[in-house]
C-alpha positions as CSV (number, residue, x, y, z in Angstrom):
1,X,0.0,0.0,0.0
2,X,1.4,3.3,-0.9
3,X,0.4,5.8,2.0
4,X,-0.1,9.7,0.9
5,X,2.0,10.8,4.5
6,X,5.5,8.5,2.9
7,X,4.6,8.4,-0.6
8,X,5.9,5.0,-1.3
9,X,4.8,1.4,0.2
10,X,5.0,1.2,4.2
11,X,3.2,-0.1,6.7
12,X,2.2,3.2,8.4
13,X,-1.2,1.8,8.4
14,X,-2.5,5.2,7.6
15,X,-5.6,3.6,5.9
16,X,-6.1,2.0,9.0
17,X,-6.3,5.2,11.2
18,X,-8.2,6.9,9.0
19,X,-11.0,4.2,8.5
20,X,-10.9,4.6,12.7
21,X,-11.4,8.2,12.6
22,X,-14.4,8.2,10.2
23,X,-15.8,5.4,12.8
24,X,-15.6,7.3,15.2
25,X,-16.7,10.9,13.8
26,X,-19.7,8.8,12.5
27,X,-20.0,8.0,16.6
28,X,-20.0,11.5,17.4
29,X,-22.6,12.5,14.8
30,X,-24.8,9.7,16.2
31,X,-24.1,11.1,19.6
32,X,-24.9,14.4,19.1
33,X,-28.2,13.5,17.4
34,X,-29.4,11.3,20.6
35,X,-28.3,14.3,23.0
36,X,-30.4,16.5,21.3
37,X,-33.0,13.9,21.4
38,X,-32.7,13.4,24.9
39,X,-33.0,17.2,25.7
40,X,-36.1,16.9,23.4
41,X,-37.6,13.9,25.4
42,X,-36.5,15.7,29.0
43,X,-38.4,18.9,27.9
44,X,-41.5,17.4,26.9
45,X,-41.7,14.9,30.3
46,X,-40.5,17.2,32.0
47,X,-43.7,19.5,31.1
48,X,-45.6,16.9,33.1
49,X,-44.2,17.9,36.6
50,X,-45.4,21.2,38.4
51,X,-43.2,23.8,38.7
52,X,-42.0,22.3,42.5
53,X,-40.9,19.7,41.6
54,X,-39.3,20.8,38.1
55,X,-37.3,23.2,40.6
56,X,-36.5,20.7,43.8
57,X,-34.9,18.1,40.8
58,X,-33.1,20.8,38.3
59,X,-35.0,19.8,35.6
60,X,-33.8,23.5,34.2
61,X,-30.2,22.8,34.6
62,X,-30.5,19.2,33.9
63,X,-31.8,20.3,30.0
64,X,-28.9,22.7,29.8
65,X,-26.2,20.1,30.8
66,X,-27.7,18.4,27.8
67,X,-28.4,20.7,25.2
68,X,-24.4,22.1,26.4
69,X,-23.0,18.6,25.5
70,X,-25.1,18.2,22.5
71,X,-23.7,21.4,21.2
72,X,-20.3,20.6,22.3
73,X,-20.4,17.1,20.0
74,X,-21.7,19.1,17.0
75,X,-19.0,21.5,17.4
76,X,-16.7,18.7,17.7
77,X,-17.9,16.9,14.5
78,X,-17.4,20.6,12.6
79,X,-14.5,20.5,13.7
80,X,-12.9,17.5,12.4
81,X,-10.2,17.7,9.6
């Protein structure tokens, strides 16, 4: 295999890292989407409980711990290169 870091046949396995890294970029995407579905899911339940108890449990900072690492895996995935 001819690697495009060497330019000639070695056994960097550059192929091999770079199949891993589009794994697990894909991982990220699909993390980010359930996040955002989870901060979905907690706002809508969450809807159910009277204000008490959406105050005594943090319901309000649990959804922003979520939607926070949500956006922090999306701008992880722009990010890659």
């Amino acid at each position: 295999m001819t690697c495009t870091t060497h330019h000639h046949a070695c056994d960097c396995r550059e192929a091999e890292h770079a199949a891993e890294i589009a794994r697990l970029m894909a991982a990220l995407d699909t993390a980010a989407l359930a996040l955002r579905d989870a901060a979905i899911s907690v706002i809508d339940w969450g809807t159910y409980a009277s204000d008490y108890f959406q105050k005594k449990h943090g319901l309000a900072s649990d959804i922003a711990r979520i939607q926070a690492a949500h956006l922090a895996a999306i701008d992880a995935a722009r990010s890659k290169t």
